[in-house]
C-alpha angles and dihedrals in degrees: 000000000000121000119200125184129211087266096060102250122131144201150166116267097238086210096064106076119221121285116261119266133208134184125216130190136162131196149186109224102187081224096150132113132191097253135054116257097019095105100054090043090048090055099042082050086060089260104212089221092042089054092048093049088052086055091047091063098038091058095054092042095207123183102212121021129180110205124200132198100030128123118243104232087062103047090094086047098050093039089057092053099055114093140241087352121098110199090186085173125060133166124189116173129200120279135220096217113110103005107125121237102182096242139104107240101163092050082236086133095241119096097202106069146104095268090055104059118095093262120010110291155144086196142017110276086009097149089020134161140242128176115207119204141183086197125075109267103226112179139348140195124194127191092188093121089052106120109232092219080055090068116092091213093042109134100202114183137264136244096235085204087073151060096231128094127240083357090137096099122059118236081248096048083051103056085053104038107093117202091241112076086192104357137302110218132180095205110188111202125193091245127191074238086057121246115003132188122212117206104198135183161151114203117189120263113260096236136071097066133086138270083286083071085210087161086041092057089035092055088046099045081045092058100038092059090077091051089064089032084064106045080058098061112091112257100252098053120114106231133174121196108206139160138090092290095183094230137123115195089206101017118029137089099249110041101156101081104042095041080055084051097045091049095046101127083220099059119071108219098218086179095208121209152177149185103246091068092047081057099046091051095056097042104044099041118164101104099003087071087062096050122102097197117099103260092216084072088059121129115167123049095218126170107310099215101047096025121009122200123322151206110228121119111085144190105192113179121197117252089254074082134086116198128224108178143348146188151154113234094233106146124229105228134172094247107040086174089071115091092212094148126101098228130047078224134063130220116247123193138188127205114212146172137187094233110112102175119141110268109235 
């Protein structure tokens, strides 16, 4: 509490203790392999990245931490490993990668691959998702099984052969194709802040696709979901939107979503930086001379001559927030040009309290 006299002047009551603070990262650990069960074998064999990754988190002590890109069978595994921070709460929900849907999605004539699953996979939850918490997890929704043909602001892709719109996709690829291309879950924890609800998320790239930019329409309408998700909570909820969202509001190919996201009047854009990824930029050029976005707001290290590095893994508080800090964990090193990470990603975290009191 703030006290202020007649005269103006203003200080702390000494008799209110501080409000409570919590930290919240998420990030996308590149922990996947291309058969079911390697990962969880790799770490119980002492795996060197998995090991890396486990110090990453630990360094950045997060409370609550959303990881993406991990398999399912190994997140026990992994939280145990990571040290001097017990994550007695985790949630993983199903993912779409790698479920079949008998149809063939990616025009490849063959019904059976990767690009037909629900979500890109070898193997169902390849590229999957856990959430570790210190706080109770108390309920949790998740929209992964909503057709995207289903949404009435859905924008599907042409095919660009014809004079039809959103005609990409066939009637019968429709009636299979969910929005979510891993899940989309609304996870509500019993936080010191009170009940907060966790938007997490892993929308596909918007690349390896074709002119019809199937991938390019599926990321925005990905993103977007949380936009109209939004505007449903209730106006006084604490949320948070978190997750490696593969966008890039300047640089990206799939701007439109993420630009909606970031200019929701609800979420609060901490725009965390650091100087690793300043660094990187300038060092690496190729593609990263050609960007518009600040390089500080970096947060994957992708191939310097196609890509370039991107913003794209995000911590959004509600406005019932107020932020008091915020990074990404991209460390400045002597040689930026040197990948000596164990992810292509960094973790970015964002510090926050309830208390929404006028700073002085």
């Amino acid at each position: 509490m703030v006290l202020c006299g007649l005269a103006g002047s203003c200080r702390s009551d000494p008799s209110t203790p501080p409000a409570p603070t919590i930290r919240i990262a998420t990030y996308n650990t590149s922990l996947y392999r291309d058969e079911v069960g390697a990962l969880a074998r790799a770490i119980a064999a002492g795996d060197s990245q998995a090991t890396k990754v486990a110090a990453v988190i630990a360094q950045a002590h997060p409370d609550v931490v959303l990881l993406n890109e991990i398999d399912a069978d190994a997140v026990d595994a992994f939280a145990a490993s990571i040290p001097g921070r017990p994550y007695a709460h985790r949630f993983v929900p199903p993912s779409n990668t790698g479920i079949p849907t008998g149809v063939d999605l990616d025009r490849d004539g063959k019904t059976n691959g990767a690009g037909d699953a629900r979500g890109f996979g070898r193997y169902p939850g390849q590229y999957g998702m856990a959430l570790l918490s210190r706080f109770p997890i108390d309920a949790s929704r998740c929209f992964g099984d909503v057709l995207w043909a289903s949404l009435p602001w859905a924008t599907l892709p042409d095919d660009i052969a014809t004079d039809a719109p959103a005609d990409y996709y066939s009637a019968e690829a429709r009636a299979v194709l969910p929005l979510s291309s891993k899940n989309h879950c609304d996870v509500t924890v019993r936080s010191p802040l009170g009940p907060l609800h966790l938007l997490i998320s892993h929308p596909t790239p918007p690349a390896f696709d074709g002119p019809e930019d199937r991938n390019g329409h599926r990321n925005r309408d990905e993103v977007l979901f949380w936009v109209h998700h939004i505007d449903a909570l209730p106006t006084s909820e604490h949320f948070v939107v978190l997750g490696d969202l593969n966008a890039d509001p300047e640089d990206g190919g799939a701007p439109l979503g993420i630009s909606a996201l970031l200019a929701h009047p609800r979420v609060v854009d901490p725009k965390p930086t650091s100087t690793g990824a300043a660094a990187a930029s300038r060092d690496q050029k190729q593609a990263n001379a050609t960007h518009l976005g600040d390089p500080r707001l970096d947060t994957a290290d992708f191939n310097d001559e196609a890509v370039g590095n991107l913003r794209v893994d995000y911590v959004l508080p509600s406005r019932t927030l107020r932020v008091l800090s915020a990074a990404v964990q991209w460390p400045a090193t002597v040689d930026a040009t040197v990948r000596a990470e164990p992810s292509d990603h960094h973790l970015v975290w964002v510090e926050v309290t309830a208390d929404s009191e006028p700073e002085n």
